[in-house]
C-alpha positions as CSV (number, residue, x, y, z in Angstrom):
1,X,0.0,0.0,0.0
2,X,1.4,3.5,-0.8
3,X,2.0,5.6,1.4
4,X,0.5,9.2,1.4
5,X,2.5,12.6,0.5
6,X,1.3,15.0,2.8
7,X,2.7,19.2,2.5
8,X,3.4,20.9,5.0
9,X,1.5,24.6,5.8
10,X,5.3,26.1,4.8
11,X,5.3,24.1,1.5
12,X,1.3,25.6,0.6
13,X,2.0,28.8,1.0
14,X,4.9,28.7,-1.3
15,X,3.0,27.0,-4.1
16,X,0.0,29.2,-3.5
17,X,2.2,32.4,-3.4
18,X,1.4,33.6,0.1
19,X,2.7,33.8,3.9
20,X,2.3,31.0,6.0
21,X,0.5,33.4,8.6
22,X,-1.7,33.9,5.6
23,X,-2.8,30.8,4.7
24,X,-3.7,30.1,8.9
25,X,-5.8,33.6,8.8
26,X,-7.5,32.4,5.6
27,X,-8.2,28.7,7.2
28,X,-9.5,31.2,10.6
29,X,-11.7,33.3,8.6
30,X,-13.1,29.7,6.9
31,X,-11.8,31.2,3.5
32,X,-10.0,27.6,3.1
33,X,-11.3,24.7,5.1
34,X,-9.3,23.7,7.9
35,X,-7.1,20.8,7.2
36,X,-5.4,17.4,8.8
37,X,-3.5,17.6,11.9
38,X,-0.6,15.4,12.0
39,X,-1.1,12.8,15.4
40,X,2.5,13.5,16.4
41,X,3.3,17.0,16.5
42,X,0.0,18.6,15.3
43,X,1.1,20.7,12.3
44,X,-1.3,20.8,9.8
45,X,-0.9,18.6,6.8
46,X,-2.8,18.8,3.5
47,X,-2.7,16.9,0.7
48,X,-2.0,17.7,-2.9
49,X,-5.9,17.3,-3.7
50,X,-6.2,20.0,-1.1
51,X,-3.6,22.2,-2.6
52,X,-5.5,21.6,-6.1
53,X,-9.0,23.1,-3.8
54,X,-7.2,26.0,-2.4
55,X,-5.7,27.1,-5.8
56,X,-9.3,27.1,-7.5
57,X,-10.5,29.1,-4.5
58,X,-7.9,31.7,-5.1
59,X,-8.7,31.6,-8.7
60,X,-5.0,30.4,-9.7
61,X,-4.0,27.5,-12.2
């Protein structure tokens, strides 16, 4: 069974062009929905069908 890539917060921000602090206000204000926390250390984790949500919400390819 394959395993599953998740990104990190750091890694969406870059790919959607924005701050880290403004991807969490976005995911605050319910602008993007909330994603995955990670069981260990609880940073959030989204995956690249997520990314692929958030770029169509920001109207970006």
């Amino acid at each position: 069974m394959p395993v599953k890539k998740y990104l990190s917060a750091g890694e969406v921000a870059v790919s959607l062009g924005i701050s880290k602090q403004t991807l969490i206000k976005y995911e605050q204000k319910t602008i993007f929905p909330k994603p995955r926390r990670n069981n260990l250390n609880g940073w959030r984790e989204y995956t690249v069908e997520e990314l692929a949500k958030l770029k169509k919400i920001m109207g970006r390819p």
